[in-house]
C-alpha positions as CSV (number, residue, x, y, z in Angstrom):
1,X,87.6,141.3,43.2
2,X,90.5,138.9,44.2
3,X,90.9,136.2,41.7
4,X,94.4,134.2,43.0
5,X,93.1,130.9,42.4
6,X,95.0,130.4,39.0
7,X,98.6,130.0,39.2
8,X,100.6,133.0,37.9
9,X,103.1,133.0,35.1
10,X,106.6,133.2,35.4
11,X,106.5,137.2,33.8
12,X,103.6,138.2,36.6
13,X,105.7,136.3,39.6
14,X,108.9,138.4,38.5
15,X,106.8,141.9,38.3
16,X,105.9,140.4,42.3
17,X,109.8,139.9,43.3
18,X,110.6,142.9,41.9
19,X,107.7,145.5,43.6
20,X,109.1,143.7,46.6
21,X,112.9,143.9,46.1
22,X,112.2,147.9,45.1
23,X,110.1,148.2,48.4
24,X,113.3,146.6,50.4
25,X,115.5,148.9,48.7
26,X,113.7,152.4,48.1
27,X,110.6,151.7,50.3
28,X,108.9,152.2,47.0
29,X,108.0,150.9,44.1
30,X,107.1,153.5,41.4
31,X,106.0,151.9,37.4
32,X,109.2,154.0,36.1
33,X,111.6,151.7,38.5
34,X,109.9,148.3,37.6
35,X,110.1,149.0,34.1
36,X,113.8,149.7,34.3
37,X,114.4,147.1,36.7
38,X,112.7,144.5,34.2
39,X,113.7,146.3,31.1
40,X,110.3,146.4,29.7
41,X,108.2,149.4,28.5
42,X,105.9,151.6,31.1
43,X,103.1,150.4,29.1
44,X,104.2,146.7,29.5
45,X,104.3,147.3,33.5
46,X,101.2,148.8,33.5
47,X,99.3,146.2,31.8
48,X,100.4,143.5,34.2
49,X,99.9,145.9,37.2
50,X,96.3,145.7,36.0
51,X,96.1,142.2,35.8
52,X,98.1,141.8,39.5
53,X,95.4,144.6,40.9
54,X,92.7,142.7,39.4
55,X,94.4,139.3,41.3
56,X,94.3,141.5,44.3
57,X,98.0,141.5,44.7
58,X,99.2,144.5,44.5
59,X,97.4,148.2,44.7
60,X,98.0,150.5,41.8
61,X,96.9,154.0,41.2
62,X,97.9,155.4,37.9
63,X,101.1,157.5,38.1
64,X,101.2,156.5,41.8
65,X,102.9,153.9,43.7
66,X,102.8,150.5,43.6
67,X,102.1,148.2,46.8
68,X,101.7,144.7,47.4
69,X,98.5,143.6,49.3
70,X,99.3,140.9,51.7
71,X,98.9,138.0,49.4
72,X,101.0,139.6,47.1
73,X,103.9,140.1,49.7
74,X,103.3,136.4,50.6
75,X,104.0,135.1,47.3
76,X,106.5,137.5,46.9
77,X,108.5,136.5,49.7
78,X,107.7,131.9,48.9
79,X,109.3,133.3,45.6
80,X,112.1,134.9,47.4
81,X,112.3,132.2,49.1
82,X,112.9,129.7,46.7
83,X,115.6,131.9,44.9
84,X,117.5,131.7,48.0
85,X,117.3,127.7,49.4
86,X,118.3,127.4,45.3
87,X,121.1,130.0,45.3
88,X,122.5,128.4,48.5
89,X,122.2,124.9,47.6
90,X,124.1,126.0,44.1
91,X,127.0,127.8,45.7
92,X,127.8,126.0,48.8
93,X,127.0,122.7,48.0
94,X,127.7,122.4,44.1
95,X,129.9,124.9,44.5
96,X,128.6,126.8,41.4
97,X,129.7,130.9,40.8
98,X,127.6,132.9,42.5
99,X,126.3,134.5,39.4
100,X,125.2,131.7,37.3
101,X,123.9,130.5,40.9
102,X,121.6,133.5,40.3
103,X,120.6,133.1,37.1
104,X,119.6,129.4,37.5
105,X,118.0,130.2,39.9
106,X,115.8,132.9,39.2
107,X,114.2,130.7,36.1
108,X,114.3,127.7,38.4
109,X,112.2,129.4,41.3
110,X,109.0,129.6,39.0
111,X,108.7,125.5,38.6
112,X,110.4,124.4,41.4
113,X,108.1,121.8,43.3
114,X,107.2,122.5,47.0
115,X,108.3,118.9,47.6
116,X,111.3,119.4,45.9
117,X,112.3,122.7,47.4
118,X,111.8,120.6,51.1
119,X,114.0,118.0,50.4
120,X,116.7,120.7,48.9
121,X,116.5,122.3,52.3
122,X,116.4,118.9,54.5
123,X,119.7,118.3,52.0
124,X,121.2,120.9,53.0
125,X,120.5,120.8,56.3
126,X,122.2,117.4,56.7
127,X,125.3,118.8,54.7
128,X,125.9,121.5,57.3
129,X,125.1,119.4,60.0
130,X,127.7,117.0,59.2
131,X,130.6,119.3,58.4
132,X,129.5,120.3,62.3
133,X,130.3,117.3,63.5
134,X,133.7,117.3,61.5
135,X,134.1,120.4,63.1
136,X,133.7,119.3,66.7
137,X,135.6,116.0,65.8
């Protein structure tokens, strides 16, 4: 029974990013990987894998794999998303290291407003498309 009506928490959109990121990388996602990748206890990842299976969002067979379904790829990927347009905007615009850009970023991606995300990437849009014009100048 799919139940994605609610929004999810910060923890549950991370255990998302990071089946997806360990699909892009190992074409896999096994309980043993999340867990180190979020360094949290098997048990921990289990228990949210429940909760994520019970959203529908991802497919989970005890000591199996792990998949996303396809509306748990989609927010993976909105998530992904919104790392990225942040990450961007905090290196080449504010010209913030690349690491912190990351950290920010990831706990910014969680609240960030769809409006505000838009006008991030209309900003940006502008920035590049005046340094073309310098460019061409």
């Amino acid at each position: 029974m799919e139940n994605t009506d609610k929004k999810l928490t910060e923890s549950l959109e991370n255990y998302l990013e990071t089946i997806a990121m360990l699909k892009r990388e190992n074409t896999i996602a096994r309980v043993k990987d999340i867990s180190k990748e979020l360094d949290v206890k098997n048990s921990s990842v289990n228990i949210a894998l429940n909760v994520l299976a019970d959203k529908g969002l991802v497919i989970h067979e005890k000591y199996g794999y792990v998949d996303l379904t396809e509306a748990g790829q989609k927010i993976a990927d909105d998530i992904q998303h919104k790392e990225d347009v942040l990450v961007r905007f905090f290196t080449e615009i504010l010209g913030v290291d690349n690491e912190i850009a990351l950290k920010d970023a990831c706990r910014m991606e969680h609240t960030i407003s769809d409006e505000t995300l838009a006008k991030l990437i209309f900003y940006i849009g502008k920035i590049e498309r005046e340094q073309i014009k310098k460019k061409k100048k």
